[in-house]
PLY file of the C-alpha trace (Angstrom):
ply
format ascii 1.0
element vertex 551
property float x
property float y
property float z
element edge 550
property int vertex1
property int vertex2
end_header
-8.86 -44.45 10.72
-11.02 -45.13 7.36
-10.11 -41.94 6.50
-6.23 -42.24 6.90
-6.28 -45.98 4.77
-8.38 -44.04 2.14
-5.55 -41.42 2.03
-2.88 -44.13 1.92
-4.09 -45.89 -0.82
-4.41 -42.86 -2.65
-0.62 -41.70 -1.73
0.55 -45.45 -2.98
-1.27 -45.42 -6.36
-0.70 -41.54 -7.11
3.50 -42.38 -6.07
3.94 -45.72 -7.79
1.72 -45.62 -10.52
0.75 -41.62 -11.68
4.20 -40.41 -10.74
6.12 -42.64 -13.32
4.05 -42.12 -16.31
3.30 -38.25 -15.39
7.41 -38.60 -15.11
8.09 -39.81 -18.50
5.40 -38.26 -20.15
7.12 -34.99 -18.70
10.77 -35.58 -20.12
9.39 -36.31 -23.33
9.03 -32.08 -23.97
12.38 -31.37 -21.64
15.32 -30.47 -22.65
17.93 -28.69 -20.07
14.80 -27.52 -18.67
12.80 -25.84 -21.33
9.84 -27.61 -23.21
10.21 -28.61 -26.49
8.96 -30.99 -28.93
12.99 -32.05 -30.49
12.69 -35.26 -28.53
9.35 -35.84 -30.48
10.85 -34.75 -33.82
14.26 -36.92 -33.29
11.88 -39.97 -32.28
10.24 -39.07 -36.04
13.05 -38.48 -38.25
14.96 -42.02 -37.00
14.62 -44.49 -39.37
14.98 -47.35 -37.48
12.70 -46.19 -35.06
9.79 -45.66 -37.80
10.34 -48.90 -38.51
9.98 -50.53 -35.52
6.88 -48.94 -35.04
5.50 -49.98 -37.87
6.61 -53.36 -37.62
5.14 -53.44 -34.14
1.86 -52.28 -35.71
1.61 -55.00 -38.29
2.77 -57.77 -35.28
-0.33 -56.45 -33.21
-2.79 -56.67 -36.34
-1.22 -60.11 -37.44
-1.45 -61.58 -33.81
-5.06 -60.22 -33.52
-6.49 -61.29 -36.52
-5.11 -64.60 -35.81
-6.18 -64.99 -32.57
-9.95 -63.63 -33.51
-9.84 -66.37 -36.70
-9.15 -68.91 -34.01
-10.78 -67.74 -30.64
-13.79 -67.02 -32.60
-14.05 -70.42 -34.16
-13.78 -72.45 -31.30
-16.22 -70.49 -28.90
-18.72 -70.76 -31.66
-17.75 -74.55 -31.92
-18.26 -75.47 -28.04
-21.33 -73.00 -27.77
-23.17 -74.98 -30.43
-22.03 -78.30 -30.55
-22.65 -80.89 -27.03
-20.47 -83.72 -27.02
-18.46 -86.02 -24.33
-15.44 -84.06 -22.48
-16.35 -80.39 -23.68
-15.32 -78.82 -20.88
-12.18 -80.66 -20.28
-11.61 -79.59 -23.65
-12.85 -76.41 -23.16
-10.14 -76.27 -19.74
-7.14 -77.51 -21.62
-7.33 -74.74 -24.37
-6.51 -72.31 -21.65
-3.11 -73.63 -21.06
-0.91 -71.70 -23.46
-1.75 -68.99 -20.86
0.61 -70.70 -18.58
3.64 -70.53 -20.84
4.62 -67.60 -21.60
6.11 -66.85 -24.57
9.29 -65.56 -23.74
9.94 -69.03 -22.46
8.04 -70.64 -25.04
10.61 -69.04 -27.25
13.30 -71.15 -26.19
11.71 -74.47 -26.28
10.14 -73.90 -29.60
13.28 -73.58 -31.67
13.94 -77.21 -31.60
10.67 -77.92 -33.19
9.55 -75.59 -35.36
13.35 -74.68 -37.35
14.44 -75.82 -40.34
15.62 -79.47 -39.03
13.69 -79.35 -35.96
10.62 -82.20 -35.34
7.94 -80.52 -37.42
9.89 -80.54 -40.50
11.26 -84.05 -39.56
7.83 -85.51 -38.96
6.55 -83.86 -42.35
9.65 -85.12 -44.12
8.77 -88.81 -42.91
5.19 -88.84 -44.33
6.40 -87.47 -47.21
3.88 -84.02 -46.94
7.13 -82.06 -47.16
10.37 -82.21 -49.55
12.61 -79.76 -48.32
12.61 -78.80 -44.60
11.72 -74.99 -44.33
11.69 -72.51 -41.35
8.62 -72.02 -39.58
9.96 -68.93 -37.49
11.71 -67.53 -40.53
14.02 -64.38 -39.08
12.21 -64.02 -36.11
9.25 -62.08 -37.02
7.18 -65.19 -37.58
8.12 -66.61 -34.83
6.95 -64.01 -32.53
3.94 -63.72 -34.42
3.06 -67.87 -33.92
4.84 -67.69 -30.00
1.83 -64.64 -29.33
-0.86 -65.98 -31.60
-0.58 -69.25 -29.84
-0.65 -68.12 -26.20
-3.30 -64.88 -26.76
-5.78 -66.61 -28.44
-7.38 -67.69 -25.69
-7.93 -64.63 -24.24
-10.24 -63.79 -27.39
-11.67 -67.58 -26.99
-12.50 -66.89 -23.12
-14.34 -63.08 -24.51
-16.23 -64.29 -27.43
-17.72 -67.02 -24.92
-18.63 -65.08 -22.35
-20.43 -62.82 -25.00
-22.47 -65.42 -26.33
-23.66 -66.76 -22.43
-25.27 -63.43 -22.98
-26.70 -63.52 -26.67
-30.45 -64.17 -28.00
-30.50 -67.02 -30.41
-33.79 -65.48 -31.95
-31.91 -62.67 -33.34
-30.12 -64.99 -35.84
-33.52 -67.55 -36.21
-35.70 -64.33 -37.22
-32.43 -63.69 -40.00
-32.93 -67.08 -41.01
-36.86 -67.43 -41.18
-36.19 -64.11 -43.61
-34.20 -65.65 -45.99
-30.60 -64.90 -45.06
-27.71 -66.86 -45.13
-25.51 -68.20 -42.23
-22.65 -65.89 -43.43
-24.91 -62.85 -44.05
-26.74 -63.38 -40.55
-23.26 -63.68 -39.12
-21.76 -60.80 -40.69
-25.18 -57.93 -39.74
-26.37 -60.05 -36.47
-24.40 -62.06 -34.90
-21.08 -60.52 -34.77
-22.27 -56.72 -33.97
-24.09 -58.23 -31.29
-20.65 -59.61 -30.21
-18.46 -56.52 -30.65
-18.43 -55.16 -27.50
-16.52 -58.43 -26.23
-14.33 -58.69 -29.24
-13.48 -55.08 -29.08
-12.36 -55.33 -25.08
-9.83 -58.52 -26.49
-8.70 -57.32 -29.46
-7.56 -54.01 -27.71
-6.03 -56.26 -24.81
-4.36 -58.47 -27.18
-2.89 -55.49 -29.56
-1.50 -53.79 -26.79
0.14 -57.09 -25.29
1.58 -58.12 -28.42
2.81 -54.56 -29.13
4.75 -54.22 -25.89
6.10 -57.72 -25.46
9.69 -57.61 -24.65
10.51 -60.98 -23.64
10.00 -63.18 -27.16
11.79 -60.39 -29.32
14.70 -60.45 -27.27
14.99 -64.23 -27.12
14.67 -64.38 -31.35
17.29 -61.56 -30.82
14.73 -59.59 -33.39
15.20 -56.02 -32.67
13.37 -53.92 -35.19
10.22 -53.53 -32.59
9.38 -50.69 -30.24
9.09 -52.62 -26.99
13.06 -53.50 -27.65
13.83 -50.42 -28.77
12.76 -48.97 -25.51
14.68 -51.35 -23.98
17.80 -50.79 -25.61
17.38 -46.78 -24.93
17.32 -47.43 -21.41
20.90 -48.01 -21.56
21.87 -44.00 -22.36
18.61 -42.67 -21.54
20.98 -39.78 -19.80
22.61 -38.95 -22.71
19.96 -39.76 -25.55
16.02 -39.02 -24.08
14.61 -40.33 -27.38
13.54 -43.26 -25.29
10.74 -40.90 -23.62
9.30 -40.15 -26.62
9.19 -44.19 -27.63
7.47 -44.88 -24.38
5.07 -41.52 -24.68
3.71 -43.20 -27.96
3.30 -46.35 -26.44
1.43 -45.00 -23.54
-0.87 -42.96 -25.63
-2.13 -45.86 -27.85
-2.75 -47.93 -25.06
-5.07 -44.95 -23.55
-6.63 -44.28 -26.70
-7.43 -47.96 -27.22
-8.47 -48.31 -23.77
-10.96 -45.12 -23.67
-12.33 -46.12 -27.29
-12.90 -49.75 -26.24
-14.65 -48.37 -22.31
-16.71 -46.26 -25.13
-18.19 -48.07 -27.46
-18.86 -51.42 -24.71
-20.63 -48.47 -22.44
-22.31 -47.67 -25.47
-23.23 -50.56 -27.35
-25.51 -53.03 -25.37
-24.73 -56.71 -25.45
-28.30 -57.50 -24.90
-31.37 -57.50 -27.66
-34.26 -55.62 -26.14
-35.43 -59.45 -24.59
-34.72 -62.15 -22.92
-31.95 -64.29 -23.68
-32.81 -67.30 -24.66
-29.61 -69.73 -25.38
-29.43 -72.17 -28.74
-29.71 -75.77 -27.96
-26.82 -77.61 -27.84
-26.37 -79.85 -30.93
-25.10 -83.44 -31.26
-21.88 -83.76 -33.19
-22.97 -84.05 -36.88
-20.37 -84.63 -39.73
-18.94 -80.98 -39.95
-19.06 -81.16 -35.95
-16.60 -83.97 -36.22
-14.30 -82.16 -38.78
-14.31 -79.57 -36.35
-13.55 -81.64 -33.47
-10.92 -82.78 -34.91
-9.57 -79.72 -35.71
-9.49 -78.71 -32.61
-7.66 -81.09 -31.31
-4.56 -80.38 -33.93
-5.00 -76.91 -33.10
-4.42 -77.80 -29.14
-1.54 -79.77 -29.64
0.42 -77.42 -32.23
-0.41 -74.81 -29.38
1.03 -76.89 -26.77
4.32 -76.89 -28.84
6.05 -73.88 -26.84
5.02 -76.14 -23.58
6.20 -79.44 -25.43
9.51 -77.79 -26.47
10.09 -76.68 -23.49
9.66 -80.01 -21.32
11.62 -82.01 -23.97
14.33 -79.72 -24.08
14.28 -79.48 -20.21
15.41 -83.21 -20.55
17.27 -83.46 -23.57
21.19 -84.85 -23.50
21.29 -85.18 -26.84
18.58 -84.08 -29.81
19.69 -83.07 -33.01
18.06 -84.47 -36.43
15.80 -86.78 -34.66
11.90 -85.89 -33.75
12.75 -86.72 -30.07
15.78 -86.80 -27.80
17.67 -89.45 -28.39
19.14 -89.43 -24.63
17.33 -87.87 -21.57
19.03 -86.90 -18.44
18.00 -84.77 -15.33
21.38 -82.89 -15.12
20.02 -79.71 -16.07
17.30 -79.64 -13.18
20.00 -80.57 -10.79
21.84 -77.06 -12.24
19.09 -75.31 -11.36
19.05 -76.46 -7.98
23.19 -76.34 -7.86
24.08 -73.52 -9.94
24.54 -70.05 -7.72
23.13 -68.08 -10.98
19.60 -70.27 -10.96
19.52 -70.43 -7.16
19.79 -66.76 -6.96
17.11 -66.29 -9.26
14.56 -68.82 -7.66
15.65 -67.39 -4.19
15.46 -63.63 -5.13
11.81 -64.19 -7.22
10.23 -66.34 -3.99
10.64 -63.26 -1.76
9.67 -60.76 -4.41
6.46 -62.52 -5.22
5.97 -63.29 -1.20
6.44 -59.49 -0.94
4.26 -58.89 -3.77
2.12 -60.71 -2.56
1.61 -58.97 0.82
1.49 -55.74 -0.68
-1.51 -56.61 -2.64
-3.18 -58.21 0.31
-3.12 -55.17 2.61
-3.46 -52.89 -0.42
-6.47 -54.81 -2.29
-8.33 -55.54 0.45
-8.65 -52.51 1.33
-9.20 -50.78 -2.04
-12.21 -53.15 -1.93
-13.13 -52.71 1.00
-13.66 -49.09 0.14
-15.13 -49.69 -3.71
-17.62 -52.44 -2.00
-18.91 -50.96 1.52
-18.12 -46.56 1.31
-19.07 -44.32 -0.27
-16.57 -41.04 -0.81
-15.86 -38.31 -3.01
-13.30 -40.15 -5.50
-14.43 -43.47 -5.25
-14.53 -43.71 -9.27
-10.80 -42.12 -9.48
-9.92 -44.68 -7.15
-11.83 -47.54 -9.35
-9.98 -46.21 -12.31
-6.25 -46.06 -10.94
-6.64 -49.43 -10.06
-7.64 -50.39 -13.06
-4.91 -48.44 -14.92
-1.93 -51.29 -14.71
-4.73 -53.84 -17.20
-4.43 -50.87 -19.70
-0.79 -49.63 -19.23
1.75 -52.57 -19.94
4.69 -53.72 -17.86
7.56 -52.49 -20.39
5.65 -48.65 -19.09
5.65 -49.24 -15.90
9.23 -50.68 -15.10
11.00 -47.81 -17.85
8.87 -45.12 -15.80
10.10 -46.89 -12.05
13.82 -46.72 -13.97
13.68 -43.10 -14.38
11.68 -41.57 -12.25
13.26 -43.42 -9.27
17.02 -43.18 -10.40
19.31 -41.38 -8.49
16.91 -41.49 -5.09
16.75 -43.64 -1.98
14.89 -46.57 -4.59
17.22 -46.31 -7.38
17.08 -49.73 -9.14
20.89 -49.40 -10.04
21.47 -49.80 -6.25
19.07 -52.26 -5.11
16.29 -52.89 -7.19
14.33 -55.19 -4.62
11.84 -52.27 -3.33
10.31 -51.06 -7.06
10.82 -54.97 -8.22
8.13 -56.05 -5.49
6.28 -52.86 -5.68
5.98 -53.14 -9.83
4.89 -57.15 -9.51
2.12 -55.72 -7.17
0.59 -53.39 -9.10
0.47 -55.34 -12.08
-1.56 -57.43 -10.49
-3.60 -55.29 -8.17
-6.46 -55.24 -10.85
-7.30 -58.73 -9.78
-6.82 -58.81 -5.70
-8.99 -56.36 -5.78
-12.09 -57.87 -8.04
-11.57 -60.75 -6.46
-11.98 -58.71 -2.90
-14.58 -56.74 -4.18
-17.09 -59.84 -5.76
-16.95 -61.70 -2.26
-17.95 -58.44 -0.48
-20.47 -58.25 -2.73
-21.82 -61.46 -1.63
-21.91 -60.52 1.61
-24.65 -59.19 3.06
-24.18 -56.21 4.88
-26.96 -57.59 7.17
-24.59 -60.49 8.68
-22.80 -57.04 10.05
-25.54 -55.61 11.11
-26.59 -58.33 13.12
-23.44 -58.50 14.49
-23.30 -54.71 15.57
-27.28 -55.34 17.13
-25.47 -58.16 19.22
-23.08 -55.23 20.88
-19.97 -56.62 19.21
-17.71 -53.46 18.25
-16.78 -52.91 14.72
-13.37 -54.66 15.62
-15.14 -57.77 16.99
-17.28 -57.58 13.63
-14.69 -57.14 11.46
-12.18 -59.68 12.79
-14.57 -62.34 13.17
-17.08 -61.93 10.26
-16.13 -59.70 7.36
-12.35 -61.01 7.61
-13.53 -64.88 7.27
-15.83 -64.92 4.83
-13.61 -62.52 2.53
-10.67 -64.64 3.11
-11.44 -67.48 0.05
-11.02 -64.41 -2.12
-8.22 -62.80 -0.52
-6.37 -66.01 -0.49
-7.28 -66.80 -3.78
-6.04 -63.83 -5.23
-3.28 -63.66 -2.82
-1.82 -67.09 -4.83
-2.57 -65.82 -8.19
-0.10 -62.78 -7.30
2.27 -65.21 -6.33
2.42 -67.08 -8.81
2.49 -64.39 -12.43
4.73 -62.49 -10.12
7.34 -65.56 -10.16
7.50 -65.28 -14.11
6.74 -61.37 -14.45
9.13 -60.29 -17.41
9.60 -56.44 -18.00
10.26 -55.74 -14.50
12.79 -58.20 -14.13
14.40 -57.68 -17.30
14.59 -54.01 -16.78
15.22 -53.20 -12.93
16.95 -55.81 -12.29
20.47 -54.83 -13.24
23.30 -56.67 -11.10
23.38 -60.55 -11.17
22.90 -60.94 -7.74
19.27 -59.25 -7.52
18.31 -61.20 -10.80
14.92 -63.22 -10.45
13.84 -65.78 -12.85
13.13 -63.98 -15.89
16.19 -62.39 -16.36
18.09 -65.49 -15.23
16.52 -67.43 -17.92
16.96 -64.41 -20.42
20.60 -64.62 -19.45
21.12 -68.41 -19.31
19.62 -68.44 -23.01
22.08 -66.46 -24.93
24.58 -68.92 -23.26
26.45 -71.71 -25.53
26.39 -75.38 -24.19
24.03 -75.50 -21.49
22.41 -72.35 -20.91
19.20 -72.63 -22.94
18.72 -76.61 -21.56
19.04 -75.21 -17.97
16.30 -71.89 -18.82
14.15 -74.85 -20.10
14.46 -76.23 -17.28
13.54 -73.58 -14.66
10.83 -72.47 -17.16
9.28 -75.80 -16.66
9.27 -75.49 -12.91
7.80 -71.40 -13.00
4.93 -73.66 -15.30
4.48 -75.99 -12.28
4.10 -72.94 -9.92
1.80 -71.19 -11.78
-0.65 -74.44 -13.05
-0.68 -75.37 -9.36
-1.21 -71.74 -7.78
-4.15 -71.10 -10.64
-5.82 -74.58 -9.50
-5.42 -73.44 -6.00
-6.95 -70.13 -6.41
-10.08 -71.62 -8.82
-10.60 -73.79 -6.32
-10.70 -71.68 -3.40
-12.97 -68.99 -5.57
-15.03 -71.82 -7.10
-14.04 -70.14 -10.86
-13.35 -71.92 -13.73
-9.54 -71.60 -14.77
-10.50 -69.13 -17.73
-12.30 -66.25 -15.51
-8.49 -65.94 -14.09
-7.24 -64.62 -17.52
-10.36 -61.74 -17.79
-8.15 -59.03 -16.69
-4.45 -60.33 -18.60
0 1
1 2
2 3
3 4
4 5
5 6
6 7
7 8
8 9
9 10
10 11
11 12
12 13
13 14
14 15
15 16
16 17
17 18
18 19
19 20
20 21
21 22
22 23
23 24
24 25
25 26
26 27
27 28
28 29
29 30
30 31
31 32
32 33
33 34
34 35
35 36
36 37
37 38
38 39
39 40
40 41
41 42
42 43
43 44
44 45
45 46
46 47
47 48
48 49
49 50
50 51
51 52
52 53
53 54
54 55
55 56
56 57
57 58
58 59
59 60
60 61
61 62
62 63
63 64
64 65
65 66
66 67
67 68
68 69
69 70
70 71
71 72
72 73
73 74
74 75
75 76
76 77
77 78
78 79
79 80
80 81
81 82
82 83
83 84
84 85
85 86
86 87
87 88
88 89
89 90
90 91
91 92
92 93
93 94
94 95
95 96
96 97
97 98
98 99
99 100
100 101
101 102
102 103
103 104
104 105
105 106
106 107
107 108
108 109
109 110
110 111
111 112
112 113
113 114
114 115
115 116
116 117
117 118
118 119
119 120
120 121
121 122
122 123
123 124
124 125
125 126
126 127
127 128
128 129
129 130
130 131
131 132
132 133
133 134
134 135
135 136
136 137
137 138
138 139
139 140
140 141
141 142
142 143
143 144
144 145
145 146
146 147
147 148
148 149
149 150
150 151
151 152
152 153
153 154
154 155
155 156
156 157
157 158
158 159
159 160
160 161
161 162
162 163
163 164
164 165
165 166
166 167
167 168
168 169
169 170
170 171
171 172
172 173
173 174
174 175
175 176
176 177
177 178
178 179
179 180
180 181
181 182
182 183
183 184
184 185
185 186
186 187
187 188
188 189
189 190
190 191
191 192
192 193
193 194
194 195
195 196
196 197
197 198
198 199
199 200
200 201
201 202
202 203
203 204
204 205
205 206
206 207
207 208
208 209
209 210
210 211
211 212
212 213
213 214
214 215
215 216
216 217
217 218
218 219
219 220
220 221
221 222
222 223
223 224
224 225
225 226
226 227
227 228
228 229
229 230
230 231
231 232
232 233
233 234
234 235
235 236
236 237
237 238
238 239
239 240
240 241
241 242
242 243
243 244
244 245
245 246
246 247
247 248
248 249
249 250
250 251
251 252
252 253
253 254
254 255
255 256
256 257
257 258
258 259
259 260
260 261
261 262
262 263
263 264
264 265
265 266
266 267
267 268
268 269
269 270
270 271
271 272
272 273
273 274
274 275
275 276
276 277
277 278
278 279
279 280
280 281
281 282
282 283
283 284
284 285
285 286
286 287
287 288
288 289
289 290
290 291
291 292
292 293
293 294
294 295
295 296
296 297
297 298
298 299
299 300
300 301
301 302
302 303
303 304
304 305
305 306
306 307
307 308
308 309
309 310
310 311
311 312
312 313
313 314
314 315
315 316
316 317
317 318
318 319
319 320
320 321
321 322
322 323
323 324
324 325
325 326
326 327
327 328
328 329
329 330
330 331
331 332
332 333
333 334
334 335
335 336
336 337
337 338
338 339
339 340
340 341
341 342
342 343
343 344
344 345
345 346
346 347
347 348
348 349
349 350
350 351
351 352
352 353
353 354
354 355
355 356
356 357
357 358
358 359
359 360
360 361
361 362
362 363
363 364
364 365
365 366
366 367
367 368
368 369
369 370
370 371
371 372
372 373
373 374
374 375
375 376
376 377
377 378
378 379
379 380
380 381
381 382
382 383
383 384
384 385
385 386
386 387
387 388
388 389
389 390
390 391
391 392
392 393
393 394
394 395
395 396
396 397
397 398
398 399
399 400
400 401
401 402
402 403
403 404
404 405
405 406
406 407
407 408
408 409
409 410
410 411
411 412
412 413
413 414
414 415
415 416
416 417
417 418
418 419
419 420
420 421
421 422
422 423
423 424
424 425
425 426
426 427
427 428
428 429
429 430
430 431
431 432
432 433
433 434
434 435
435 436
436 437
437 438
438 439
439 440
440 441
441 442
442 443
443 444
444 445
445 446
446 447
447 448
448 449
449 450
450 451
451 452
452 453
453 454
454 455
455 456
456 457
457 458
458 459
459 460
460 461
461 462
462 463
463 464
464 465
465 466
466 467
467 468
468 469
469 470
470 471
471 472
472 473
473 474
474 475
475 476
476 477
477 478
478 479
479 480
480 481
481 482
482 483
483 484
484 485
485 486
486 487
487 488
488 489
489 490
490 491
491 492
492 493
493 494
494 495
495 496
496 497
497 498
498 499
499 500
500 501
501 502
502 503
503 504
504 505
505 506
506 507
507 508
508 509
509 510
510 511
511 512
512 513
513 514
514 515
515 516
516 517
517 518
518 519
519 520
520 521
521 522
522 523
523 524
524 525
525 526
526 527
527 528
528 529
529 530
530 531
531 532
532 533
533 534
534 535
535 536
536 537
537 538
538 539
539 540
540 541
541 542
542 543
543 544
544 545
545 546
546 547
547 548
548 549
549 550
């Protein structure tokens, strides 16, 4: 029977996962079924496409040396400094997670552009003369819309590398004579690249492949849109292989240098950690503080945008809505577009959802308690959908799959719940595998030296203690699956089999009311997923930020 799951699991992850990319890695040397490299070499000589690669380039360098300028400062700032409310603080700077910036996109435009609040506000205290536009043509505004909700993710890494990080390194720099900057620049931060390295390469790649907040700027000089756009006549014009064979290839390269050097490079000293003592808020303290505090609330703007707009009858040259109604949330609830999308993304992320219960549990069960030829190929397939990004994975379900029993163009409900799943595998199964790991196999044992059978056992011990977990990461599924963007953008081709994402995507290029009524059911995907992460923190006794180690 173990034998037979093992297989399964295999047969799932080699069909739905290896197939697609092996699939459009494949096409990217075919043509009328010879290899060649033309595909390649048409990819290289387009113009536009060159430039969209290196425009995506200099949005993933821009978004990660933003997000290491901030995430670095501020896990510095609450590792050193003790003061009242830290950790709410500490909570609250993980919300841009929740928002993500595809819908953040919509909301912020009546803030941040030329006679939007910012420039209002500004205006009024006299700081500014002439109202300017902080998202420019679009490329700025992706860059702010990522920097602001990634820049935890480097906040939540740094941190985590300094729980683990001797403060007598950097006193023995000091006691010789070296400055703060020089000890941080040849002690501190080596002894912290191993966790910077394992964000930056998560954050690169994210920013890189985002599809959602290009489209909404309508900016489409980067590759993720690109490869969007070529899905459209990827019969008659394959160059979109080749865009997506690039793609996947940096994000392995990254990945495999990044496993590398962190196997390599030790985060510990040679002794035992011994943590700096928390400091009392001194003057530069409560500069920083203070800081801080601007910085959370210009990175709430997506979220603020978003709620305001959700609300807003009329706004236009004012800092707030002059009128508020609730018309738009009775659209969603009334319209058939926004109650086909609610309706449609509720079963997919139920169905999601189940998948990932029967699959991850046992894919942890397996990684925790057996031990089998393949168990580290196993641990690295599941691991593959952190490292390849969603735009990948739903092109390669798109092709592979077309013109077969699962074609998307049909009835794209089957690789939609399939593709939420395992993009979020990675974490149903850590979070399966850490509670068997606190579970003594002895509680079994004992169970077994009572003569109950291994059914008995495993219905009535292993299944209720691993259940927190399971459930936990059950909801978390749920609830990133009810907002997942690439998938739904891309499979999901006929209105009627549209969830969320692509109803908002649609309802957003609207006139009148269509970007009011996307703010509106972008606001209640936030509810949905602030609730489910509480839920599943709760129920796996985490604090909110450990959910975002594997995004």
């Amino acid at each position: 029977m173990k034998r037979s799951i093992y297989i399964l699991c295999f047969l799932i992850l080699g069909t739905f996962l290896v197939y697609p990319l092996f699939y459009v890695v494949s096409q990217s040397f075919i043509v009328d079924n010879k290899f060649t490299i033309e595909i390649i070499k048409a990819a290289a000589g387009n113009y536009i496409l060159r430039t969209s690669l290196i425009k995506s380039f200099s949005l993933g360098i821009i978004v990660v040396f933003l997000t290491s300028l901030i995430g670095i400062s501020l896990a510095f700032f609450f590792y050193r400094y003790k003061f009242k409310g830290r950790e709410i603080l500490k909570v609250a700077f993980f919300l841009p997670l929740i928002a993500s910036p595809f819908v953040g996109a919509i909301g912020v435009r009546q803030i941040l552009s030329r006679f939007g609040s910012l420039n209002l506000i500004l205006i009024k205290l006299g700081m500014l003369k002439n109202p300017i536009s902080w998202i420019g043509s679009g490329f700025a505004g992706i860059v702010l819309l990522q920097s602001l909700h990634l820049y935890p993710i480097m906040f939540l890494n740094i941190s985590a590398a300094l729980n683990n990080f001797d403060i007598e390194c950097e006193e023995a720099s000091f006691n010789l004579g070296a400055t703060f900057w020089q000890t941080f620049r040849k002690i501190t931060f080596p002894l912290l690249l191993p966790g910077y390295f394992a964000a930056a390469s998560i954050i690169f790649i994210w920013s890189i492949t985002d599809l959602g907040t290009p489209l909404v700027f309508d900016y489409p000089n980067i590759i993720s849109v690109q490869i969007f756009n070529h899905i459209k006549d990827i019969n008659t014009n394959p160059v979109g292989y080749a865009l997506v064979l690039i793609i996947t290839l940096i994000t392995l390269i990254l990945f495999v240098l990044t496993k590398e050097y962190i196997e390599k490079t030790p985060y510990i000293t040679g002794r035992t950690k011994r943590i700096e003592e928390e400091k009392k808020l001194d003057r530069k303290g409560k500069i920083f503080l203070l800081l801080t505090f601007f910085l959370l609330i210009f990175s709430l703007i997506p979220h603020i945008g978003i709620i305001l707009s959700s609300f807003s009858k009329k706004w236009f040259f004012t800092i707030f809505p002059s009128e508020y109604t609730t018309e738009f949330y009775k659209t969603v609830f009334t319209h058939h577009l926004t109650k086909t999308g609610i309706f449609n993304s509720l079963f997919l992320s139920s169905a999601a959802s189940l998948i990932d219960v029967i699959l991850g549990f046992s894919i942890g069960y397996f990684l925790a308690r057996e031990n089998f030829k393949g168990k580290q190929l196993l641990d690295l397939l599941v691991m593959l959908p952190v490292v390849i990004p969603g735009i990948i994975i739903a092109f390669g379900y798109f092709t592979s799959f077309s013109n077969t029993i699962l074609d998307p163009r049909n009835n794209p409900f089957p690789l939609l719940a399939i593709s939420y799943s395992i993009r979020r595998l990675p974490f149903i199964v850590r979070s399966t595998f850490s509670s068997f790991q606190m579970i003594s196999s002895d509680i079994e044992m004992a169970s077994y030296s009572l003569g109950a059978t291994s059914n008995t056992t495993f219905r009535k011990i292993t299944i209720p203690m691993v259940s927190p977990g399971l459930f936990a990461g059950c909801v978390f599924v749920f609830a990133f699956s009810f907002m997942e963007v690439s998938s739904s953008l891309i499979l999901a081709v006929r209105e009627k089999f549209y969830p969320v994402a692509k109803v908002i995507y649609i309802l957003a290029g609207r006139i009148t009311d269509g970007p009011y009524v996307a703010c509106a059911l972008g606001v209640i995907g936030m509810i949905i997923i602030t609730v489910s992460i509480f839920i599943s923190s709760k129920l796996m006794k985490k604090g909110i930020g450990e959910f975002f180690r594997l995004t």
